[in-house]
N, C-alpha and C positions, 0 to 999 in steps of 0.2 A: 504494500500500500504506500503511497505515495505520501511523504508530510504533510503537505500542503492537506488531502484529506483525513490524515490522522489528528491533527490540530486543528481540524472543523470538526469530527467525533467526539474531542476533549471539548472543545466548545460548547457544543450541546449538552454534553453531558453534565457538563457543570452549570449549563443555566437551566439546566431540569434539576437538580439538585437544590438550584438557590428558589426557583419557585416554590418545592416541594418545602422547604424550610421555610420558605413566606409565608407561604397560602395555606399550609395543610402540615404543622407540624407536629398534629397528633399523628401522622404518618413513620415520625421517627422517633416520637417516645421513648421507645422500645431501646435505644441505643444507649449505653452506659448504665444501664440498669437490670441487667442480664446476671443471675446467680456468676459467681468469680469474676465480675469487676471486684476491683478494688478501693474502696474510699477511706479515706482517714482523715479526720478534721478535728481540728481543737479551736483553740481561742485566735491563735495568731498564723497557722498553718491548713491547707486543702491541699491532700494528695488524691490524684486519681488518676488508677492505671483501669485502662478499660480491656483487660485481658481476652475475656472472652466474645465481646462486643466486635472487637478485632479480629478473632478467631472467625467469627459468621462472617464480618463484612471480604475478608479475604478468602471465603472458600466459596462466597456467592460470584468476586470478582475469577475467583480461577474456573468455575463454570463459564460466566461470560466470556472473555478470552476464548476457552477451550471451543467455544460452540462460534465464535465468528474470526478466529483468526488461525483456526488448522488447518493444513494445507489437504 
């Protein structure tokens, strides 16, 4: 694929991400809140590792991949 339409794909993709966060973000809820994230907060500190949240969004991302860019 050619750059020029691989950073028109990243394009889109990411102004469907920025709608979906405007318009409908009970859509991503779901993200950091997933049993094994991690949070920790006191008075002067917020730690937040989103282990498992990452875990889904990187095996959704290697399904897509897999399904439009195997030869």
């Amino acid at each position: 694929m050619a750059l020029g339409k691989l950073l028109t794909v990243i394009g889109v993709i990411l102004a469907i991400i920025g709608l979906t966060v405007s318009y409908a973000p009970w859509l991503i809820g779901w993200f950091g809140k997933l049993p094994g994230d991690i949070r920790v907060e006191d008075e002067q500190r917020f730690v937040f590792i989103p282990i498992t949240s990452m875990f889904v969004v990187s095996i959704i991302l290697t399904l897509i991949f897999n399904l439009f860019f195997r030869k």
